[in-house]
C-alpha positions as CSV (number, residue, x, y, z in Angstrom):
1,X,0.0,0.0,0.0
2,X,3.0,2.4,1.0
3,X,4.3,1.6,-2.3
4,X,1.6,2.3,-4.3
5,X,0.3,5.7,-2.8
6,X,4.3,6.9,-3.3
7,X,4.1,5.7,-7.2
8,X,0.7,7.6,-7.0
9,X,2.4,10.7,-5.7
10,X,5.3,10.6,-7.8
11,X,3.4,10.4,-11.3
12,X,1.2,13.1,-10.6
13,X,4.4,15.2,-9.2
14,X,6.2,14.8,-12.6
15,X,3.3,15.4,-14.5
16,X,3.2,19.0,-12.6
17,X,6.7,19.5,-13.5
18,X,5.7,19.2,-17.5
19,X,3.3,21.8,-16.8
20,X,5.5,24.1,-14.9
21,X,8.1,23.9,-17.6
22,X,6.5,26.5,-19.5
23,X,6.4,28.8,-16.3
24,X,8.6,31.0,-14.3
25,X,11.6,29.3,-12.2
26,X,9.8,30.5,-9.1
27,X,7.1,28.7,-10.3
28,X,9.5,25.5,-10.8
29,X,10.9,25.6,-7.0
30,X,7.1,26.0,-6.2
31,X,6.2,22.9,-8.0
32,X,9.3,20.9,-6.4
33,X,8.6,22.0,-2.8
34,X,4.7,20.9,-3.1
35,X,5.8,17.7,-4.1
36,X,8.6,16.8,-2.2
37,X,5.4,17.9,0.7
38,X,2.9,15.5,-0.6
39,X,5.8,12.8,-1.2
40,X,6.4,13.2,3.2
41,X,2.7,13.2,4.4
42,X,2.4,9.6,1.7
43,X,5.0,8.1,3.8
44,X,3.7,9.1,7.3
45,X,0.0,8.0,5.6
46,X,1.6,4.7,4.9
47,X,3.7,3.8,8.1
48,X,0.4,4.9,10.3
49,X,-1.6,2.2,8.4
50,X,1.6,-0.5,8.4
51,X,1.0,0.3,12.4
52,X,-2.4,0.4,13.0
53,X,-2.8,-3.5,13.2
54,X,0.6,-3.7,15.5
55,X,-1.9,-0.9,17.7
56,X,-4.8,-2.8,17.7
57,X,-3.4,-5.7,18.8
58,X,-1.6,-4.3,21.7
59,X,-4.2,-2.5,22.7
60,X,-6.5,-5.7,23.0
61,X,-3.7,-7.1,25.2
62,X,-3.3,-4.6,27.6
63,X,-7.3,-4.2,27.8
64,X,-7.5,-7.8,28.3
65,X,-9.4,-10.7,26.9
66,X,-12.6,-13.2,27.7
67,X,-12.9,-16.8,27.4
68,X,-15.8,-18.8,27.3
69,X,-14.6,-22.2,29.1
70,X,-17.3,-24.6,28.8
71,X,-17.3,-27.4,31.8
72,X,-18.8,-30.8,33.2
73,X,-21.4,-29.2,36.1
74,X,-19.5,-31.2,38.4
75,X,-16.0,-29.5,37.6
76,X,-17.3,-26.2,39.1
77,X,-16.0,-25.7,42.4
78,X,-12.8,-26.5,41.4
79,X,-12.3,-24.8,38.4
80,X,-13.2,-21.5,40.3
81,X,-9.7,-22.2,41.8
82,X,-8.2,-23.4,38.7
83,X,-8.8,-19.9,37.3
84,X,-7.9,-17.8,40.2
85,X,-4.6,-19.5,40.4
86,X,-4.0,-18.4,36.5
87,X,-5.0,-15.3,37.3
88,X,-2.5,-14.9,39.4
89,X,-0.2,-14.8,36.5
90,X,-3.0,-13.6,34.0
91,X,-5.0,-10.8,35.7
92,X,-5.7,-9.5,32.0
93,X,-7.9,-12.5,31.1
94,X,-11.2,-13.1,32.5
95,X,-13.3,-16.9,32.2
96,X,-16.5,-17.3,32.4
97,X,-17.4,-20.5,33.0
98,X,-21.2,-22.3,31.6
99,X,-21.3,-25.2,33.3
100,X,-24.0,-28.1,33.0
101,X,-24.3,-32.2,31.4
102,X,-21.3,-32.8,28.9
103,X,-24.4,-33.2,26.2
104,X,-25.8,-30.0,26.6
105,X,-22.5,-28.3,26.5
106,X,-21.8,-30.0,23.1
107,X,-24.9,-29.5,22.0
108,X,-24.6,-26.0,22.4
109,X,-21.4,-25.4,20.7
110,X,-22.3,-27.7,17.8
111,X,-25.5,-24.9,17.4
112,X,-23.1,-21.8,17.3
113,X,-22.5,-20.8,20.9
114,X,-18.9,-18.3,21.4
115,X,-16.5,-21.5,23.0
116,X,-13.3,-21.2,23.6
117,X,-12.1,-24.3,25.4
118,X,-14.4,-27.3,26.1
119,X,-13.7,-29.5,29.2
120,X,-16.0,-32.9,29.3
121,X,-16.6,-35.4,31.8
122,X,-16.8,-38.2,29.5
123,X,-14.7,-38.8,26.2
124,X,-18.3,-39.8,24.1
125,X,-18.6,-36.0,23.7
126,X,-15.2,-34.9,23.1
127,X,-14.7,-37.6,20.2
128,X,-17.9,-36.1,19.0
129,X,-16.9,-32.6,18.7
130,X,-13.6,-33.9,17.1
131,X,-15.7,-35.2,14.4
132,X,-17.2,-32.3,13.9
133,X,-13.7,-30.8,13.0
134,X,-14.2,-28.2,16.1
135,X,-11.1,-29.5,18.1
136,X,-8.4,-27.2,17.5
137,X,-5.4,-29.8,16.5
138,X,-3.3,-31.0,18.9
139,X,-4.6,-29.0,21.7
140,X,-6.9,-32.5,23.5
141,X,-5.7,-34.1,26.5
142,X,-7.0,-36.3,29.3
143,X,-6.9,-34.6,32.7
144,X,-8.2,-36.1,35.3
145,X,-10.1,-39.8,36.1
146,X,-13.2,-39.9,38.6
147,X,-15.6,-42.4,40.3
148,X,-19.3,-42.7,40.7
149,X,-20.4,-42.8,44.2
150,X,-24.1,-44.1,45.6
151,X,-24.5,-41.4,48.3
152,X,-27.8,-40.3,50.9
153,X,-27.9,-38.1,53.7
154,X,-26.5,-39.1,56.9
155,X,-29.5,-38.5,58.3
156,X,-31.5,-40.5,56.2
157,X,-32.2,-43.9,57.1
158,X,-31.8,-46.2,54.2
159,X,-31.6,-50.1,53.0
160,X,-29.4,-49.6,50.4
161,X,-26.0,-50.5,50.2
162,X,-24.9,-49.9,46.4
163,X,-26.2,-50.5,43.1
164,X,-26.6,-54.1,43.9
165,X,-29.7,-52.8,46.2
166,X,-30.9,-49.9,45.0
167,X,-34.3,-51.4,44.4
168,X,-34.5,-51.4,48.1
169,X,-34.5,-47.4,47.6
170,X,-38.1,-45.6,48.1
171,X,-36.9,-43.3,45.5
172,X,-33.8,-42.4,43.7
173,X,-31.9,-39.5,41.8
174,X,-30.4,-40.8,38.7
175,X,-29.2,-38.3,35.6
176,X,-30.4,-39.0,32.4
177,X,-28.6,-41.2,29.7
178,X,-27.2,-38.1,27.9
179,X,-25.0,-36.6,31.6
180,X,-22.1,-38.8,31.7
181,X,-22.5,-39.8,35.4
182,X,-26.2,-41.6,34.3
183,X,-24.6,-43.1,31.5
184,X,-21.4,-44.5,33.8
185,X,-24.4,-45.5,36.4
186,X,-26.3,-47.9,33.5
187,X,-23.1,-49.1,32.1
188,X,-22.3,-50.4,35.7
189,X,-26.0,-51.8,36.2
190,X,-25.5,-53.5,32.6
191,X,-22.3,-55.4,34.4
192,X,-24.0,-56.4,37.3
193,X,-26.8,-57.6,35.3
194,X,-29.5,-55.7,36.2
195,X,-29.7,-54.2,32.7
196,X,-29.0,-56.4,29.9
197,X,-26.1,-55.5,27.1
198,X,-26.5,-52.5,24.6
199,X,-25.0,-51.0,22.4
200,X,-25.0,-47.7,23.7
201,X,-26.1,-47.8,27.2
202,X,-26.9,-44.2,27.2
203,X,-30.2,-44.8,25.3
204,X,-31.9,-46.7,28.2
205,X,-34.6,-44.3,29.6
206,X,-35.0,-43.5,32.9
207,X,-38.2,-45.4,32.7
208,X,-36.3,-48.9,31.7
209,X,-33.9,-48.3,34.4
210,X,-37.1,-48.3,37.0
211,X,-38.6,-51.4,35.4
212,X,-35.0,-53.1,35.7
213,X,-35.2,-52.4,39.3
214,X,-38.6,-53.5,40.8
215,X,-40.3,-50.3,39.9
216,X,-38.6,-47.8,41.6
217,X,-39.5,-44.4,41.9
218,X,-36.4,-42.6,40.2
219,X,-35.9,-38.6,39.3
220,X,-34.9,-37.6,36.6
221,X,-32.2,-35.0,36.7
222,X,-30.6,-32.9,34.0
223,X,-27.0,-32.8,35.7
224,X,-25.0,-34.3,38.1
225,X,-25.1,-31.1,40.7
226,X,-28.8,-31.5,40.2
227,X,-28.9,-34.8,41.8
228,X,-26.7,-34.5,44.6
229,X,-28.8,-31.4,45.4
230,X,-32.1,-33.7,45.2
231,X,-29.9,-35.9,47.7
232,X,-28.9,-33.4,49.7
233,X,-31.8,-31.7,49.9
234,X,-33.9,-34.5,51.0
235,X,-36.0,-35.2,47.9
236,X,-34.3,-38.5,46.9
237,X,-33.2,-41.1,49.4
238,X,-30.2,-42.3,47.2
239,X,-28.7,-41.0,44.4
240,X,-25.3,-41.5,42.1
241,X,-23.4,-38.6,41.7
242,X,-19.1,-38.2,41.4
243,X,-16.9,-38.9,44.4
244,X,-15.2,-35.2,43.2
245,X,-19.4,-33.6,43.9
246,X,-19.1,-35.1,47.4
247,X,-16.5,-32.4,48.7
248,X,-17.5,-30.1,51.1
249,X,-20.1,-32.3,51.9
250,X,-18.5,-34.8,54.2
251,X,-21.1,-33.6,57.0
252,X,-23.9,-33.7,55.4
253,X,-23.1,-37.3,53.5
254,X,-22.4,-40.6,53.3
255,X,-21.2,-42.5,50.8
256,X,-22.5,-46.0,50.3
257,X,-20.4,-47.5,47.6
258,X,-18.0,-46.2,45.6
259,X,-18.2,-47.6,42.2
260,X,-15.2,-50.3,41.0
261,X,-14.0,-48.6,37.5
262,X,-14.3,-53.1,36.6
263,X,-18.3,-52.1,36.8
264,X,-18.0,-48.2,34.8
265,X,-14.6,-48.4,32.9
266,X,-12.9,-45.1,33.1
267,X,-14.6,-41.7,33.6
268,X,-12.1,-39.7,32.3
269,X,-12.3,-35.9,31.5
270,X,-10.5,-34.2,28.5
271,X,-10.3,-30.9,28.0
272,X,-9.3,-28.9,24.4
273,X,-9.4,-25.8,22.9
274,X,-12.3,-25.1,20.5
275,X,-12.2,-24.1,17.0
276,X,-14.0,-20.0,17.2
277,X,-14.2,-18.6,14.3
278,X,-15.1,-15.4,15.8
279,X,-12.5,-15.6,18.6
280,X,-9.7,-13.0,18.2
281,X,-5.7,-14.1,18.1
282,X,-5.5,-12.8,21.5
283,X,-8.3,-15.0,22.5
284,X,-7.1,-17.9,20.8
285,X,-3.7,-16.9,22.4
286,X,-5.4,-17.2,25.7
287,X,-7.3,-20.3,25.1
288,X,-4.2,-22.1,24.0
289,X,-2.5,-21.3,27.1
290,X,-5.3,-22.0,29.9
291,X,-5.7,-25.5,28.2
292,X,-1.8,-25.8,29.2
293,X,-2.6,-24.6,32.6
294,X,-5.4,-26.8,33.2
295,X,-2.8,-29.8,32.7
296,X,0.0,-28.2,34.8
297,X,1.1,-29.6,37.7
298,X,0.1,-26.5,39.6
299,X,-3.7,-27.6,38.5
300,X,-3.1,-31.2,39.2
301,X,-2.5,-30.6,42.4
302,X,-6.2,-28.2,43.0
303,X,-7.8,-31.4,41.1
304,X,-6.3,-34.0,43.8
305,X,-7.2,-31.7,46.6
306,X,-11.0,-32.0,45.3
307,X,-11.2,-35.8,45.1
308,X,-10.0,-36.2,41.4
309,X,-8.0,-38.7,40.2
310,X,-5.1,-37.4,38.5
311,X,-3.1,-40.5,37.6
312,X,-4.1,-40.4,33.5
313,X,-2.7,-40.9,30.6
């Protein structure tokens, strides 16, 4: 662009030479001074605009950047340290976290939603959004493992001892097929025989799970918060929730079983960045690095601290 303004500038200087060729030598210096002028406001036009970008960009930095971190409702409580701790180091980004079922989450990106960095609790919906080509490459990594827990109040009197007896349960708070912790609760009931073999495990209703068990009252919850809340608020005698969703709850718990990863397999959580179009290369910047925090020791150690398992590969 510099270039081509100067050439500009330079053919319509000569051509007011040719003119003022038939003029006065006053006239001549004139003509020379007015465009040796315009030749000196080009260039200062030209390096203004090869620096505008370099502006713009700094100036986004030092005003600071958002991400939108999508997570597993039942990473909340500790990714509110996770992110204080970085912003220890990065007060000039703020996250704000949207946290609910894996499902929703993906669903919700897959539809358009601003995502920066996803962070599941199951790897069904991570491989899913990878086939969507919304993964930025490279950037996917396992973080931590967890364990499903059959929990009541301590106050509660209860038969139940596990899954093995939760038909003995007046009622029961069980997430749907889609939340991972409802789909890790069938696939254990599938090994204990108390649901036969599928496919996908997931797709059993909440319905088929009662009939499995006697004809049990269950309730039907959209996340795993919302079912140690039905639990913990009385509603539900027993429930299956995360052994990391039990903490800060020790007094108000008790954990019945604590489900053999032989009956669920592993729940592990992987985190990436997500492909945003209309994410800025500071934001992208910024995304790329919280992922890297998240698996940094300095992380691991919140995770541990809040019942995680953080021996993954």
């Amino acid at each position: 662009m510099k270039k081509k303004m100067l050439s500009m500038l330079l053919v319509t200087a000569m051509t007011a030479s040719l003119f003022c060729g038939c003029g006065s030598k006053a006239d001549d210096a004139s003509a020379k001074s007015e465009t040796a002028e315009a030749v000196s406001e080009a260039e200062e036009a030209a390096e203004e605009e090869t620096a505008e970008p370099e502006k713009e960009a700094e100036t986004e930095a030092e005003d600071g950047v958002e991400l939108q971190v999508f997570i597993a409702a039942s990473l909340n409580t500790v990714m509110q340290e996770v992110a204080a701790a970085y912003n220890e180091e990065h007060p000039e980004v703020t996250i704000t976290y949207n946290a609910d079922s894996s499902g929703k989450l993906l669903t919700q990106i897959e539809e358009g939603f601003a995502c920066d960095v996803f962070f599941s609790a199951a790897q069904k919906q991570m491989n899913a959004l990878e086939e969507d080509g919304l993964v930025v490459d490279g950037s996917r990594a396992n973080v931590v493992n967890n364990q499903v827990v059959v929990i009541k109040r301590k106050d509660t009197e209860s038969a139940v001892k596990g899954l093995e007896t939760l038909k003995d349960a007046s009622s029961i708070a069980l997430a749907d097929g889609s939340v991972p912790v409802g789909k890790y609760t069938r696939q254990a009931l599938v090994a204990l025989g108390i649901l036969p073999e599928a496919e996908d495990v997931s797709l059993y209703t909440t319905a088929e799970v009662s009939e499995a068990l006697g004809g049990v009252e269950i309730s039907e919850q959209g996340n795993v918060s919302q079912v140690l809340t039905a639990v913990v608020e009385g509603s539900c005698e027993v429930g299956t929730t995360y052994y990391s969703d039990t903490y800060g709850y020790e007094d108000d718990l008790d954990i019945l079983e604590t489900v053999s990863y032989d009956l669920t397999g592993n729940v592990i959580y992987p985190v990436c960045q997500v492909v945003n179009a209309e994410a800025s290369d500071a934001q992208k910047a910024a995304a790329a690095d919280f992922v890297k925090f998240i698996t940094s020791d300095t992380a691991k150690a919140l995770f541990d601290a809040y019942y995680f398992d953080t021996n993954v590969e």
